[in-house]
N, C-alpha and C positions, 0 to 999 in steps of 0.2 A: 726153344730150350727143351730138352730132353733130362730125363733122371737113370739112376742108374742104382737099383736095388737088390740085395743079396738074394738068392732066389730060394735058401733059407738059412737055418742061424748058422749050419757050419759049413754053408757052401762055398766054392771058391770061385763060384759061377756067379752073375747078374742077369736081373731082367732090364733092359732097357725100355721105357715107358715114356708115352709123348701121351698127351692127356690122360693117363692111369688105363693106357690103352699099351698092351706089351706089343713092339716094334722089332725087336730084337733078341739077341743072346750071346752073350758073352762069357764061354765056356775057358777057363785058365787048367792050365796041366800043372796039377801036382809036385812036378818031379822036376818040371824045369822051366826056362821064362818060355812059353809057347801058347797056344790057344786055337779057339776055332771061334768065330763071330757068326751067326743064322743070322740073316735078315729075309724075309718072303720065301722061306725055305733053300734060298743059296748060301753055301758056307765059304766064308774065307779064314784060311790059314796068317796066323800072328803065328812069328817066331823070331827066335833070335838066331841068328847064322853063326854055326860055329860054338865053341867054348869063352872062345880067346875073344871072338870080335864085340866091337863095340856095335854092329850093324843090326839092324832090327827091319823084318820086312812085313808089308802086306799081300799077302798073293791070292788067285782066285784062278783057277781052271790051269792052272801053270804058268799064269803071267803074273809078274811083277806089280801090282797098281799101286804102290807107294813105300819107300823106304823111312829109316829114319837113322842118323848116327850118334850115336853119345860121343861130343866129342871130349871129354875130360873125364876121368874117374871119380873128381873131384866136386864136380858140382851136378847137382840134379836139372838136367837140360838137355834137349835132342834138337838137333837139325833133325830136319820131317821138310821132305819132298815129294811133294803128290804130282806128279804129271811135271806140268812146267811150272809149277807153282813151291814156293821154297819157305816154309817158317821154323819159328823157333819158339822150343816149347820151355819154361823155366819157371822153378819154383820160384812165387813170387819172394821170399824171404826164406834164409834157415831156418827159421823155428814154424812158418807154418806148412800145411798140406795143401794150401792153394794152387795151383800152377796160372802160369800164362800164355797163351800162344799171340805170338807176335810175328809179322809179316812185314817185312822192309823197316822193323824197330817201332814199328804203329801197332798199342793192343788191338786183337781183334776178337779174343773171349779167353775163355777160361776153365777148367773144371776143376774143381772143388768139393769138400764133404760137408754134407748138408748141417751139419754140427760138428763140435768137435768129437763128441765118442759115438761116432756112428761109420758105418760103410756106406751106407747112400749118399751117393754124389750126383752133382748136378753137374752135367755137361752144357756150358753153352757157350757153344763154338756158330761159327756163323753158317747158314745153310747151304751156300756158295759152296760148299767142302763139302762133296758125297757123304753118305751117313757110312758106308764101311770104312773110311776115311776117318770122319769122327772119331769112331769107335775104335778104329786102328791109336788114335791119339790117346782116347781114354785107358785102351790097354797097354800103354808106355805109363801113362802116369799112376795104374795099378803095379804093374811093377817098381817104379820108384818107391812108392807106399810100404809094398811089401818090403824091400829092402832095408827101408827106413823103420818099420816095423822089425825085422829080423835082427837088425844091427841093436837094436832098443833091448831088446830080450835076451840078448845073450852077453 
């Protein structure tokens, strides 16, 4: 299980942390759903393709290493395929910020906010799943957040 801490109070960045030891980074763009993930000094590129598209990718040197679809406008949930491997991410409930990823309909983790009024979240997704994978998952479920955040405030 890994954590996931603002990297300060008005940042839009996290550190990612596996025993209070920083692993990672997960840098979010201001301006629109995209990002850049550091892990051991290699970056990968989060983006969403497109205006229009429901398609969200993970890429790194110019290849593709995992996509994800929202398939409904409706509900907070992605198809996320990594390789040959296919799950489904979904908030556990409307009313909370938990999510689930789930893999042939069988939980397999989760990430979630460490309380309710905080931004640190706990990723624990299973280790079988690459960490820029992971983190590719954690930054769909910050943008559902944000969104759900956004739509709250105006």
């Amino acid at each position: 299980m890994i954590r996931a801490v603002p990297k300060s109070w008005f940042s839009s960045g996290y550190r990612v942390l596996e025993d209070n030891t920083t692993i990672a980074m997960v840098d979010l763009s201001r301006w629109r759903e995209a990002g850049v993930l550091t892990i051991n000094g290699s970056t990968y590129r989060v983006y969403r393709k497109g205006l229009m598209s429901g398609l969200f990718l993970l890429e790194s040197g110019g290849s593709i290493l995992a996509r994800a679809q929202k398939p409904s406008a409706l509900y907070r949930s992605f198809l996320v395929e990594d390789g040959g491997n296919q799950y489904k991410l979904e908030a556990e409930s409307a009313l909370y910020r938990k999510f689930i990823l789930t893999q042939k309909e069988n939980p397999i983790g989760s990430v979630y906010p460490e309380s309710a009024f905080t931004n640190k979240a706990v990723i624990d997704l299973p280790e079988a799943i690459s960490l820029p994978v992971r983190l590719f998952i954690f930054w769909l479920v910050i943008i559902l957040w944000n969104r759900g955040s956004d739509a709250a405030s105006s």
